[in-house]
C-alpha positions as CSV (number, residue, x, y, z in Angstrom):
1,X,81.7,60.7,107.9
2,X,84.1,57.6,109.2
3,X,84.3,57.0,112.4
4,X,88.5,58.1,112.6
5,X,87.5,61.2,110.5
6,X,84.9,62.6,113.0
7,X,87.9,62.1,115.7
8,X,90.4,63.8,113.9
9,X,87.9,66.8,113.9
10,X,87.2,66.1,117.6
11,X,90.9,66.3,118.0
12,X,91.3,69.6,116.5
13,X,88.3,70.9,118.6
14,X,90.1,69.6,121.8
15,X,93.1,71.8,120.5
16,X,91.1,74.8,120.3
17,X,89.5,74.2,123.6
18,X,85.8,73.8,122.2
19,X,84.7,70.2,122.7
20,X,85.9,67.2,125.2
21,X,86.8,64.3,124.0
22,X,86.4,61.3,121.3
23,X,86.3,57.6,122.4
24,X,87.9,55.7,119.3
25,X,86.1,52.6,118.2
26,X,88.1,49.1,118.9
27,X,90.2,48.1,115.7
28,X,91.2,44.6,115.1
29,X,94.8,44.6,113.9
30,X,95.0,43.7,110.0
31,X,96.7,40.4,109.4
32,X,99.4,42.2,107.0
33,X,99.3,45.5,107.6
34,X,100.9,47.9,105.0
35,X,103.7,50.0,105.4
36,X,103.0,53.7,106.2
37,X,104.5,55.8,103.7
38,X,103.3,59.2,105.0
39,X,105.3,61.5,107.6
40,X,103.1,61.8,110.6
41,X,101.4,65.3,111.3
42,X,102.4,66.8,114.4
43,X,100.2,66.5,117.2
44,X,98.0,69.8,117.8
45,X,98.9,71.9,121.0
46,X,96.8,74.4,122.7
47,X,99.7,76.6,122.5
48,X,100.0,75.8,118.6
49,X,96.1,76.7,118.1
50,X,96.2,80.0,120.1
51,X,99.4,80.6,117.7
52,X,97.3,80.1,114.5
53,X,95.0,82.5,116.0
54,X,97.3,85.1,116.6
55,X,98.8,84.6,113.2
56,X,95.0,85.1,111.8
57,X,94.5,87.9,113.8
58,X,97.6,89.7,112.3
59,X,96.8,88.5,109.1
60,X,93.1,89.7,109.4
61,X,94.3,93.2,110.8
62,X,96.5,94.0,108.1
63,X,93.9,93.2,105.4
64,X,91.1,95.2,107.3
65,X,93.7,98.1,107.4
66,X,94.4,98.4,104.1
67,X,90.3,97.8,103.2
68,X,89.5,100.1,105.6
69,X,91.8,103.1,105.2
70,X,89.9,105.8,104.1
71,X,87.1,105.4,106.4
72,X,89.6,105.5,109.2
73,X,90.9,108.7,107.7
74,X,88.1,110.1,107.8
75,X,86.9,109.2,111.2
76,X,90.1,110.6,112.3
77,X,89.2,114.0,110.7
78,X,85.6,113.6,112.0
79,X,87.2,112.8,115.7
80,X,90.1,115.4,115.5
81,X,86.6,118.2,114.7
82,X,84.9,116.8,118.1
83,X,87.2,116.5,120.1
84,X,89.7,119.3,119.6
85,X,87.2,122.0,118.2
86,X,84.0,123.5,119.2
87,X,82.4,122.1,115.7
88,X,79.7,119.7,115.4
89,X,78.3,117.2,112.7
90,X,76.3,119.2,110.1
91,X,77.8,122.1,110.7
92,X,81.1,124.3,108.8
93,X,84.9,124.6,110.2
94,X,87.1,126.8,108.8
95,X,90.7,128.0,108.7
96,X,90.9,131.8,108.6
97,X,93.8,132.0,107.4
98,X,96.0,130.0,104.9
99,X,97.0,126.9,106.2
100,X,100.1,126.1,108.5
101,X,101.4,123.5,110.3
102,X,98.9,123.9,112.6
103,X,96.8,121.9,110.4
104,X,98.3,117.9,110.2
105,X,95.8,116.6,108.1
106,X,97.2,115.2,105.0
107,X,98.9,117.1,102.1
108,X,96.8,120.1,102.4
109,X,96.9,123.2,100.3
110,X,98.2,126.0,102.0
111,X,97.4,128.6,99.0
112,X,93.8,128.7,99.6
113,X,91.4,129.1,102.7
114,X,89.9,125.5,103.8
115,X,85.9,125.0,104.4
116,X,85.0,121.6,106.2
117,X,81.7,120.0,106.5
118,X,81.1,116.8,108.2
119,X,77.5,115.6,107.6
120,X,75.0,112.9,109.0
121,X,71.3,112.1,107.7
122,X,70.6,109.9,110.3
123,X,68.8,111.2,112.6
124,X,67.8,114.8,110.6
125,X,67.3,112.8,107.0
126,X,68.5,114.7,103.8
127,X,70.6,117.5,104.1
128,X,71.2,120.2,101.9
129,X,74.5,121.8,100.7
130,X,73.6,125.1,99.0
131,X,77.2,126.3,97.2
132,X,77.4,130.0,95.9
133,X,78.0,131.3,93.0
134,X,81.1,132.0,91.4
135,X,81.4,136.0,90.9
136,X,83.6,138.9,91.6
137,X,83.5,138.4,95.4
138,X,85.1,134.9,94.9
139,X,84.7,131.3,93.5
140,X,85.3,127.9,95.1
141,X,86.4,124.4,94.4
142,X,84.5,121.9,95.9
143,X,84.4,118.3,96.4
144,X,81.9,116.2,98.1
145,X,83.1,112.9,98.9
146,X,80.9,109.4,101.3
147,X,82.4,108.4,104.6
148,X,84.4,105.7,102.4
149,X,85.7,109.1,100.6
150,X,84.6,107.9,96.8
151,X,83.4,110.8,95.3
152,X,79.9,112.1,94.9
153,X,80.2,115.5,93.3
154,X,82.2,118.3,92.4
155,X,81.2,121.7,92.3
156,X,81.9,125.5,92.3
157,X,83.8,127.4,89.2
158,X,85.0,124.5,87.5
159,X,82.9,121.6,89.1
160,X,78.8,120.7,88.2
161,X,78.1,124.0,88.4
162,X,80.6,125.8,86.5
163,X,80.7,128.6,88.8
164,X,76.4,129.1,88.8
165,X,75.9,128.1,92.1
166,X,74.4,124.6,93.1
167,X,71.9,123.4,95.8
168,X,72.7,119.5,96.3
169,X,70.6,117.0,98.9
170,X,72.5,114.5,100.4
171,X,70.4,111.7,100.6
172,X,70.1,109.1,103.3
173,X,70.9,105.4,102.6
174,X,67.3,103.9,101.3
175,X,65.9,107.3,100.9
176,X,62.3,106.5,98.9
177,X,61.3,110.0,99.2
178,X,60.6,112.8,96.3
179,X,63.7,115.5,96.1
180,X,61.8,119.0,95.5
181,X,62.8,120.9,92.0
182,X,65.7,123.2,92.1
183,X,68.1,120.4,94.1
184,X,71.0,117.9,92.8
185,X,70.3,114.8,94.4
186,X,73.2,112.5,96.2
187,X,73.3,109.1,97.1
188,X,76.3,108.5,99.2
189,X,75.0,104.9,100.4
190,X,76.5,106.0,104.2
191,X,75.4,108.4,106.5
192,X,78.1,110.1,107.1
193,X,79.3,112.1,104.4
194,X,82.0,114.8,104.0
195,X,82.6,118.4,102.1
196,X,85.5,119.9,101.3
197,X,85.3,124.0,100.2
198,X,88.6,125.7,99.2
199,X,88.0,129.2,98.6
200,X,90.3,130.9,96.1
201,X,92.7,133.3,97.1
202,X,93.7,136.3,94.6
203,X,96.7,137.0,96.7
204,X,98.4,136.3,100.1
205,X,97.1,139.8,101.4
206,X,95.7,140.4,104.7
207,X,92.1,142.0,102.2
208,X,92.3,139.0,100.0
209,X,92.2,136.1,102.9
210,X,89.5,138.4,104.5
211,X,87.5,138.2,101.2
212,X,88.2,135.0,100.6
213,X,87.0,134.0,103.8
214,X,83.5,136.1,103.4
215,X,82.6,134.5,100.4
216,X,83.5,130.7,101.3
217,X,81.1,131.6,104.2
218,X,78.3,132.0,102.0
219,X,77.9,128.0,101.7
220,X,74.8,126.7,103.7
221,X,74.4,123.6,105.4
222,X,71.0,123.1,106.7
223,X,68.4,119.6,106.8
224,X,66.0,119.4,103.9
225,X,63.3,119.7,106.4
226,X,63.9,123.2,107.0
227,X,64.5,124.3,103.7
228,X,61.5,126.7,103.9
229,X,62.8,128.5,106.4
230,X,66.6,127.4,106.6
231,X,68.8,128.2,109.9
232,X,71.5,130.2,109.9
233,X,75.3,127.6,109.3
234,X,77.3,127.6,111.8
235,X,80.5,128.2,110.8
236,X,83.8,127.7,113.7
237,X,87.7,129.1,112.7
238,X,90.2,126.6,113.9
239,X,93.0,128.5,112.6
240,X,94.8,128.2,115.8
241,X,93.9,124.2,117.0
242,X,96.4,121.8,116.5
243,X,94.1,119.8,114.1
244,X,96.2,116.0,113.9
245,X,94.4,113.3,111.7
246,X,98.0,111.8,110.5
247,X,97.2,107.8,110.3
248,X,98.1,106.1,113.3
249,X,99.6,102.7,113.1
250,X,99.0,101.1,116.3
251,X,95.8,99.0,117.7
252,X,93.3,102.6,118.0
253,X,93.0,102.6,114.3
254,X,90.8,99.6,115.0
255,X,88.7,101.4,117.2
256,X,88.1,103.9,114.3
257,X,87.3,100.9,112.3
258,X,84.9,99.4,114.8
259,X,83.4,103.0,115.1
260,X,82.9,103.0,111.1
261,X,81.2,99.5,111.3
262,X,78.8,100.3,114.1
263,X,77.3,103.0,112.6
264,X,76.9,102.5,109.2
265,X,75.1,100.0,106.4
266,X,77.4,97.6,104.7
267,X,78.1,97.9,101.0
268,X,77.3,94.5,99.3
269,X,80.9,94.5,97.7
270,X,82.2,94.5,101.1
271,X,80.3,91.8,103.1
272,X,83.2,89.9,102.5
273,X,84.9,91.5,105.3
274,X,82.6,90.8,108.1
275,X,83.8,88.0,108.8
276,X,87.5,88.5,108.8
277,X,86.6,92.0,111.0
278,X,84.7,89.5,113.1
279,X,88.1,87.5,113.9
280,X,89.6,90.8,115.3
281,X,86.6,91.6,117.7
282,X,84.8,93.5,115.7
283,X,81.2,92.9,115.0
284,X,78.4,94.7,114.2
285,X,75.8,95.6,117.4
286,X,79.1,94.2,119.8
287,X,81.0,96.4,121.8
288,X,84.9,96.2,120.8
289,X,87.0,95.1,123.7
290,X,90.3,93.5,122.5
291,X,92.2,91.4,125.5
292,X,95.9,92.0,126.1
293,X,96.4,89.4,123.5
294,X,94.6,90.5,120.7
295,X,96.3,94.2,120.7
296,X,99.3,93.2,120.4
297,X,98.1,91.0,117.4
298,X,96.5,94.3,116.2
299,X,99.7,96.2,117.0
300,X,101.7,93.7,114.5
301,X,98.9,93.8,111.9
302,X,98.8,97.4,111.1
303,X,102.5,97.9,111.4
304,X,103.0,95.3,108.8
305,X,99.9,97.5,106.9
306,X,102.2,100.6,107.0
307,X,105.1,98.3,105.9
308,X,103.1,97.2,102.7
309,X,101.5,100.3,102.1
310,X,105.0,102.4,102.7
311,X,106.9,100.0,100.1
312,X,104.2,100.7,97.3
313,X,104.6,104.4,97.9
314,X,108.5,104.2,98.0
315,X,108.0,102.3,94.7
316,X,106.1,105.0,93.1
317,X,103.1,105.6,91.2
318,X,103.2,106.2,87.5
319,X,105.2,108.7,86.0
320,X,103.8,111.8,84.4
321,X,106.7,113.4,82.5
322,X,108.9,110.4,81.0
323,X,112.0,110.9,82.7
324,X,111.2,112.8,86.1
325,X,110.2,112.0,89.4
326,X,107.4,113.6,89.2
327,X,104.5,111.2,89.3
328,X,100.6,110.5,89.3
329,X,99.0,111.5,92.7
330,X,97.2,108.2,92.6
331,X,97.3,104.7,90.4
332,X,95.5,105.5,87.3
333,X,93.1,102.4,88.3
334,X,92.2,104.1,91.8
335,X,90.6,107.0,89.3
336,X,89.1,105.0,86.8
337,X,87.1,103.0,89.9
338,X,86.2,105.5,91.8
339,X,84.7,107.3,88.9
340,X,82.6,104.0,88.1
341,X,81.5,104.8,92.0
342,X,83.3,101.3,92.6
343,X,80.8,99.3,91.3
344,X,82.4,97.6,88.1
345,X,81.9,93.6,88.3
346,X,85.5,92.9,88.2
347,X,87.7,96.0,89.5
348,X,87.9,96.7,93.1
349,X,91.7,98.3,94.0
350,X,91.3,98.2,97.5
351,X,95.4,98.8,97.9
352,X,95.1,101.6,95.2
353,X,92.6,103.0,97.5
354,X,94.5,102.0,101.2
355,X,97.7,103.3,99.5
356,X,96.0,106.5,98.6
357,X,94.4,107.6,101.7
358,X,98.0,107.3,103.8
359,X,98.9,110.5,102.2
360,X,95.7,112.3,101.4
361,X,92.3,112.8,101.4
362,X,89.1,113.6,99.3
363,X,88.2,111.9,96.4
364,X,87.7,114.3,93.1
365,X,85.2,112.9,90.5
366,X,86.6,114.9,87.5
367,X,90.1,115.0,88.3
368,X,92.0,117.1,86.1
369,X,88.9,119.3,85.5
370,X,89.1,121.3,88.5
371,X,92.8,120.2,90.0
372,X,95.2,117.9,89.6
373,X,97.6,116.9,91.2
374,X,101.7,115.6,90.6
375,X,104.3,114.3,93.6
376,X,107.8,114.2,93.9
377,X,109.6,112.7,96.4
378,X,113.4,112.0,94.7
379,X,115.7,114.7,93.0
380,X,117.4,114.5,89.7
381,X,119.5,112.0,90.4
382,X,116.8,109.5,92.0
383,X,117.8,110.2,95.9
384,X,115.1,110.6,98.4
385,X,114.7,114.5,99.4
386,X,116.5,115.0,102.6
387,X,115.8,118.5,104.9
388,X,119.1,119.0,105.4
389,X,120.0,119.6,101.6
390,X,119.0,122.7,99.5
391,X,117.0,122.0,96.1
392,X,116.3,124.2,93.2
393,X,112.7,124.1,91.2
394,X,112.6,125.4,88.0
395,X,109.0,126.1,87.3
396,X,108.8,127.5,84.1
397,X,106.8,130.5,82.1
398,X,103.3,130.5,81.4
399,X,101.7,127.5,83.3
400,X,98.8,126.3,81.0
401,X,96.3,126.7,84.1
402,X,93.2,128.9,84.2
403,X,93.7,129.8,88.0
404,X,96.8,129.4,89.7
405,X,99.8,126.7,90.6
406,X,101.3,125.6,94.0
407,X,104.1,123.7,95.3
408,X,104.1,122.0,98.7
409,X,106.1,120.6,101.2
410,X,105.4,117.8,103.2
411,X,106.8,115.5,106.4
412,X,107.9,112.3,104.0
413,X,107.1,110.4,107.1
414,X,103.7,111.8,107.9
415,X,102.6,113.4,104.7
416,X,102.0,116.4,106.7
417,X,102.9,120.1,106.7
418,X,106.7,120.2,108.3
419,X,105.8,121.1,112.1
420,X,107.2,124.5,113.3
421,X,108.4,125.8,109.7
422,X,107.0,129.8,109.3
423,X,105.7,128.7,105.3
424,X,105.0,125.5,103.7
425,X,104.7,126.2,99.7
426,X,104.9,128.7,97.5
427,X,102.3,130.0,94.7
428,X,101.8,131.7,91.6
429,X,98.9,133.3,93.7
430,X,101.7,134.5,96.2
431,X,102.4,138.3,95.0
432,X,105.9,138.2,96.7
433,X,107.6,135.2,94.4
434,X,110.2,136.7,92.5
435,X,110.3,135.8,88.8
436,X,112.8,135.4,86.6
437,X,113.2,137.9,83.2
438,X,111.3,135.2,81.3
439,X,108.5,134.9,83.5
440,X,109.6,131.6,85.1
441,X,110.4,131.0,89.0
442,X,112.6,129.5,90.3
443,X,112.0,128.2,93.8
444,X,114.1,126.8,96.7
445,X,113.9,123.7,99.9
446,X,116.2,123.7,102.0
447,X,117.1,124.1,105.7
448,X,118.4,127.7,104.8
449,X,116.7,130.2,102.1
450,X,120.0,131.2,99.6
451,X,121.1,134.7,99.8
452,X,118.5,137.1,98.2
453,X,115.9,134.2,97.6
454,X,113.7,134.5,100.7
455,X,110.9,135.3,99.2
456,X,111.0,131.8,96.5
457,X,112.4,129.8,99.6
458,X,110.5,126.7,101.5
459,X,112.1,126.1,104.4
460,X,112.3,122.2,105.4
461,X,113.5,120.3,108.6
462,X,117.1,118.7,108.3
463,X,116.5,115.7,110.4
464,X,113.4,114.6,108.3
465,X,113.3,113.9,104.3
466,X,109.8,115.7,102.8
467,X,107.9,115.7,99.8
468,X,106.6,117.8,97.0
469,X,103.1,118.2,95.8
470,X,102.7,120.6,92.8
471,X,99.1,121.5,92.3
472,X,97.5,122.7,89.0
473,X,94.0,124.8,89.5
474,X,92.2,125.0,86.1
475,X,95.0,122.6,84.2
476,X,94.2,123.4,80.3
477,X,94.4,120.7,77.6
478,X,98.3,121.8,77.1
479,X,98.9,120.6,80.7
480,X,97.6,117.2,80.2
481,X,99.4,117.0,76.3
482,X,102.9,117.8,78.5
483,X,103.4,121.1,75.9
484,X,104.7,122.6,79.4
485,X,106.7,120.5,81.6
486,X,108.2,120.4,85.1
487,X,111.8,119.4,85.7
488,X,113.4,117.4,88.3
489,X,114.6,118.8,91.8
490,X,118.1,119.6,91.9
491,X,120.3,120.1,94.8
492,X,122.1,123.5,94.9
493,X,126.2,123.2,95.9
């Protein structure tokens, strides 16, 4: 390298505050020098280098956000269980009762009672998940899902299984042991790992939730190692805890991020990251301690996340019935990568998959066998829904599904169930929901139920716009060939 080229570095090192100095060689003036065409660079200031880095930092931190989504989510599912419920890693939380607002994780299912397992190999190796099955005394839908939320497995009445009942083995990152006959291996490539059980309701009634809730506590959770002679699960009801794992946009979803890193292996499609996570002070086997500085940097980064992420969602997914609002849960690319366990050569929709995990959570490997899923969040005339406005659903006759349909509402802002509302969806599981002489229903959101429709009435908050989610359990072929089809919202004068 030149002599003026290895000072122009030096200079820049100066700038940054790593190096001294650089003595420039002498330089006998040239007899006709020629005339400098170029605009001189500004000179490098410390203050302009420690603006670069804050500029990278935000940069850096919004990328990692968006990367790193659902891992955060479901750290903050995993912290919300420690911290503000007696449950423990490898062990089962319930709800015993259909969902309220109570529970703030995102767009739950209110029409069925909620299992939770959050499971770790490393320090009890291979786990085992034994799921019942299906009968007279109930059935479940299941999904098993890595720390990163990509799907492993599906199971109960319409999963793997098909309602016979399934004995899966998580297995440990590098596992090289045998997996004894009668168990369905997993590979997760994490540690941490993640089951969701929904046990099917017949009804709302107090005997149905009770049965419901007898039969989803037939799953077992228990290490490989003791599969002779397994322990009894332990199984917690958080019915009443304020369970919050909404996405929080400020520097502490970092420190979920760091907590992610720390304890697990790195997936060779990400190792592009570690670097970048690097500038923002985390590293792997280094304790995260930002300065004053660097949080604000981190502050600016994942509100600019939320920014990007929020205008993708306002622009809207797919559309499902030409000529609604209602739309795909997720971009058709998101399911076709996940189901390829993300490891196609040249598909990797990491904002698919940040988008995604702002509003939900759980990854399904055969969606559309089991559920599916469709979202609204404009009316007829392509306005956002507003709580303080009544709407009219027309759900009509004879829903091609083999078990039930719901319809949900949710905090637009948070994606949420509305805080402090009595009900948050109703179902074609819920015995009081008045039909129409055809068989269809027609059901109501507003701030107010209309006269004589109480029973078909979600009530929403007037100083927040929501959401819909209408669930399908057990969709048919005529559900996906659109032989039945859901209108637009419409507001009632």
């Amino acid at each position: 390298m030149r002599a003026i080229g290895v000072c122009n570095v030096a200079a820049m090192m100066i700038a940054v505050g790593m190096v001294g100095g650089c003595q420039r060689p002498a330089e006998q003036p040239a007899a006709n020098p020629a005339p400098d065409t170029t605009a001189a660079a500004p000179a490098a200031t410390p203050g302009d280098a420690g603006d670069v880095m804050t500029r990278a930092i935000e940069r850096r931190a919004t990328e990692a956000a968006i990367w790193g989504m659902s891992a955060v989510n479901y750290d903050l599912m995993l912290q919300q269980m420690l911290t503000q419920t007696p449950g423990k890693v490898n062990q089962v939380i319930f709800w015993g009762r259909p969902l309220d607002w109570h529970n703030q994780t995102l767009t739950p299912n209110p029409d069925t009672i909620y299992f939770m397992s959050f499971l770790n190999t490393k320090d009890v190796g291979p786990i085992v998940i034994e799921v019942p099955p299906a009968g007279p005394e109930g059935s479940l839908n299941a999904n098993i899902v890595n720390l990163w939320q990509a799907p492993l497995e599906d199971a109960g009445l319409l999963g793997v299984d098909k309602g016979q009942g399934v004995k899966f083995v998580m297995l440990p990152p590098g596992f090289q042991g045998d997996v004894p006959a009668g168990y369905t291996p997993l590979r997760p490539g994490t540690f941490g790992t993640y089951a969701l059980f929904r046990s099917n309701l017949k009804s709302h009634s107090d005997a149905d939730v009770a049965a419901s809730i007898a039969y989803g506590r037939k799953v077992r959770v228990y290490p490989l190692s003791q599969a002779a002679s397994p322990p009894e699960t332990v199984f917690t009801d958080v019915k009443d805890v304020v369970f919050d794992s909404t996405i929080k946009y400020d520097a502490s979803f970092y420190e979920h991020l760091d907590r992610i890193v720390q304890a697990e292996p790195w997936f060779d499609r990400d190792r592009a990251m570690i670097d970048m996570l690097r500038t923002l002070g985390i590293e792997k086997g280094k304790p995260f301690a930002p300065d004053a500085r660097t949080t604000q940097a981190l502050d600016a980064g994942i509100r600019e996340a939320q920014r990007y992420l929020a205008a993708q969602y306002d622009a809207g997914m797919p559309v499902f019935y030409d000529g609604t609002h209602w739309m795909y849960p997720t971009h058709p690319d998101l399911v076709k990568a996940a189901q390829a366990e993300f490891n196609e050569a040249d598909h990797y929709p990491v904002d698919h998959r940040g988008l995604t995990y702002t509003y939900g959570y759980i990854g399904i490997k055969r969606l559309g066998s089991g559920q599916f899923y469709l979202i609204a969040t404009k009316d007829k005339d392509g306005r956002e829904l507003d709580g303080g406005k009544t709407y009219r659903l027309h759900v009509p006759a004879n829903a091609p599904v083999e078990q039930y349909w719901s319809v949900t509402a949710y905090d637009r802002q948070t994606h949420a169930l509305i805080r402090n509302m009595d009900r948050a969806s109703r179902a074609s599981n819920a015995s009081e929901v008045q039909k129409n002489d055809d068989g269809s229903v027609d059901l109501y959101f507003g701030p107010k139920a209309p006269a004589g429709k109480e029973s078909n009435w979600v009530p929403t908050d007037p100083q927040r716009g929501f959401e819909l989610m209408f669930r399908a359990y057990g969709p048919t072929k005529a559900f996906f060939d659109k032989q039945w089809r859901l209108s637009d919202l419409e507001v009632v004068t």
